[in-house]
C-alpha positions in Angstrom: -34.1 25.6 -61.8 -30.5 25.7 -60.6 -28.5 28.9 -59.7 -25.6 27.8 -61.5 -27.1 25.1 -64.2 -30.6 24.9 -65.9 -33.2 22.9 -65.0 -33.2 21.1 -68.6 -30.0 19.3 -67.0 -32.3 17.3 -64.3 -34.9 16.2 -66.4 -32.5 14.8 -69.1 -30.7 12.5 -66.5 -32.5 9.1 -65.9 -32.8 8.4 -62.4 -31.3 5.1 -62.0 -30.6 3.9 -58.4 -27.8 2.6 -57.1 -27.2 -1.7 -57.6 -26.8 -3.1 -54.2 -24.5 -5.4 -53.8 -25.3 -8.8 -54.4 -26.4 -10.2 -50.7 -26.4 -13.7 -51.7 -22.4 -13.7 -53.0 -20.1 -13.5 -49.8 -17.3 -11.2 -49.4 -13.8 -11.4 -50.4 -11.5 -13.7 -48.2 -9.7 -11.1 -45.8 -6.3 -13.3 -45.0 -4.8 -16.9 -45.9 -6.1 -19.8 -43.7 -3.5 -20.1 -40.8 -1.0 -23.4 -41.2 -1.8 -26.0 -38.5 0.8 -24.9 -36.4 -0.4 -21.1 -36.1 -3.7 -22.5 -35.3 -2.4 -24.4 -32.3 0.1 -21.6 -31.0 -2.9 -19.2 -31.2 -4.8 -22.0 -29.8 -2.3 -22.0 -26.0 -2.1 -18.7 -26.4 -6.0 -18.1 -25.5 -5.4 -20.7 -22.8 -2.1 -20.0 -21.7 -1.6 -16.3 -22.3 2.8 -15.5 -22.8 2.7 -11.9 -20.7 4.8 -9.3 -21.9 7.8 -8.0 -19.5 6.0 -5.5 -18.3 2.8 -7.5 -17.6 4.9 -10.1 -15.9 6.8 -7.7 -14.1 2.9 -6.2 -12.9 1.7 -9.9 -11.6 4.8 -10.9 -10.3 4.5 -7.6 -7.6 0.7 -7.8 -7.2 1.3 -11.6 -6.3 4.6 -10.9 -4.0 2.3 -8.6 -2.2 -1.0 -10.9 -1.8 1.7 -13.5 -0.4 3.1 -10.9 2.0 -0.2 -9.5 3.4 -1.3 -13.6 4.2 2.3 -13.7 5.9 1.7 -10.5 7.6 -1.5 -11.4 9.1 -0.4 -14.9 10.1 2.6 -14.0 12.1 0.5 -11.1 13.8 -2.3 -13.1 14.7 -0.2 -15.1 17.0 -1.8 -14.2 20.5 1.3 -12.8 22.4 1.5 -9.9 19.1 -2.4 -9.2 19.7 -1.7 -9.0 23.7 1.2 -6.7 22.8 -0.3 -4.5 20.2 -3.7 -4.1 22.7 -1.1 -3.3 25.2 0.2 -0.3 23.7 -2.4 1.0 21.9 -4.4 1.0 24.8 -2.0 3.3 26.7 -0.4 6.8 26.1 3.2 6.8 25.6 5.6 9.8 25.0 7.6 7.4 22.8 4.8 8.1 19.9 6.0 11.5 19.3 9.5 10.9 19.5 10.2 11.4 15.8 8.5 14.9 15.9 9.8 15.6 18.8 13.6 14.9 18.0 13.4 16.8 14.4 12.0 20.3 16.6 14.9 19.6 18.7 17.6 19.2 15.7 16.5 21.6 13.6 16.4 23.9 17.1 20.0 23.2 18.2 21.2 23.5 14.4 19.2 27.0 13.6 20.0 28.2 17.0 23.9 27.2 17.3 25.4 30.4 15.2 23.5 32.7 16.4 23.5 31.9 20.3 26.1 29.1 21.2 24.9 28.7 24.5 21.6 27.4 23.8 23.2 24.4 22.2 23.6 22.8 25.6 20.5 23.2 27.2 19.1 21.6 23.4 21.1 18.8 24.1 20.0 18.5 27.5 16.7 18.1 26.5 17.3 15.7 24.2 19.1 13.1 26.4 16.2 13.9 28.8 13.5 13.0 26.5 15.3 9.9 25.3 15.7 9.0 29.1 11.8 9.6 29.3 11.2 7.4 26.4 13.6 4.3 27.9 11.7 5.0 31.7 8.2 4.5 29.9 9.3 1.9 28.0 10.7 -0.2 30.7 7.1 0.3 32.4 5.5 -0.8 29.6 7.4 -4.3 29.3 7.2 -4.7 33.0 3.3 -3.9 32.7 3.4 -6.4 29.6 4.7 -9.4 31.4 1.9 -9.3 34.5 -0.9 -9.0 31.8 0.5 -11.9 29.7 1.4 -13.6 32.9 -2.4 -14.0 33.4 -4.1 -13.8 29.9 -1.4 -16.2 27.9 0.8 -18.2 30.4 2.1 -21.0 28.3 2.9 -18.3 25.5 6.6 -17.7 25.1 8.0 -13.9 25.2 10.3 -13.8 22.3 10.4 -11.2 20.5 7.7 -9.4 21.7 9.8 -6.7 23.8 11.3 -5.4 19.9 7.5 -5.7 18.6 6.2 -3.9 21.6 9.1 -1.0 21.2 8.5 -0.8 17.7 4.5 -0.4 17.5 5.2 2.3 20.2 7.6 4.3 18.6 5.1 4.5 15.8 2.4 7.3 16.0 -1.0 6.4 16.5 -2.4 6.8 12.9 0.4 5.4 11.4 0.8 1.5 13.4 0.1 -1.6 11.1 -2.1 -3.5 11.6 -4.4 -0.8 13.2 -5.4 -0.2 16.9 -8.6 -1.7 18.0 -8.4 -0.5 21.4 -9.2 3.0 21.9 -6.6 5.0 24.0 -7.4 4.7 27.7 -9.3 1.5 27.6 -9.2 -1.9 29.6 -7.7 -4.6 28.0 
C-alpha cells in the first residue's frame, strides 16, 4: 500500500524486465576509417612525435643544460683547476666575505653621511684597507699556488688559473661550484 497511490496499481503492472542489449550485434561505428594518408601521418607521429612550441622550447633548455654540465665538468677536471680549487678551499681567506663585507661598509658610509660627515672618511678608509687585505692575501695565495703545483703538476701549464683561483675565492664557502672537498684547514 502506497502513501500517495493504492496498492491495486502494483499488482496490475506486469513485471517485465528490461531487454539487454543484443551481445552478439556490435556497436555502432564511432568515426570514418582514416584515408591512407592520415593513417601514415598518425603513423610518424607515434614514432616521431612534432613537439609543440612550448615543449620544444622545454627540451631544447633541459638539453642546453645536460650539454653544459658535461662541459662544466670536463674543463674543471683538468688537474691544474682541481690543484687550484683544493688550494683555496683548503685555506681561509678574508676575500670570502668580501661581498658582505663591502655592502656593511656602503650602506654604513651612505646611512651615516647626512647625519655625521666625518665618518665618511674613516668608512672609506676602511674600505681601501680591506681591499688592500684582500689583494695582500691573494698575492699569497698565487705565490703559495705555484710552489704546490711546482711539485704536484710540473709539466701542467698555469694559464688561467690565477682568474680561476681569484674567482673561487671571492666566492663564499657554501656557495663555490663545483663544491669543496677539502675541509678548511686541511693538507693538500
Amino acid at each position: 500500500m502506497g502513501l500517495f497511490s493504492s496498492g491495486k496499481d502494483k499488482a496490475a503492472a506486469p513485471a517485465t524486465p528490461a531487454q539487454p542489449a543484443d551481445p552478439a550485434r556490435p556497436a555502432g561505428k564511432t568515426a570514418a576509417t582514416p584515408t591512407r594518408r592520415e593513417a601514415e601521418a598518425a603513423r610518424r607521429q607515434r614514432l616521431n612525435p612534432q613537439l609543440t612550441p612550448k615543449e620544444a622550447r622545454l627540451k631544447a633548455r633541459s638539453d642546453s643544460a645536460a650539454q653544459q654540465r658535461k662541459a662544466m665538468a670536463a674543463a674543471d677536471a683538468v688537474p691544474g683547476r682541481v690543484l687550484m680549487r683544493d688550494h683555496v678551499d683548503a685555506r681561509f681567506s678574508p676575500a670570502e666575505y668580501s661581498m658582505p663585507v663591502m655592502m656593511v661598509l656602503l650602506a654604513l658610509s651612505l646611512g651615516i653621511s647626512p647625519f655625521v660627515p666625518e665618518a665618511v672618511l674613516p668608512t672609506l678608509w676602511a674600505t681601501w684597507g680591506y681591499l688592500g687585505f684582500v689583494v695582500v692575501d691573494m698575492v699569497l695565495m698565487w705565490r703559495q699556488f705555484k710552489k704546490l703545483a711546482a711539485q704536484r703538476i710540473p709539466n701542467e701549464p698555469l694559464k688561467g688559473l690565477l682568474n680561476y683561483g681569484f674567482n673561487r675565492t671571492l666566492a663564499m664557502r657554501r656557495l663555490r661550484q663545483p663544491p669543496p672537498r677539502v675541509k678548511r684547514g686541511d693538507k693538500i
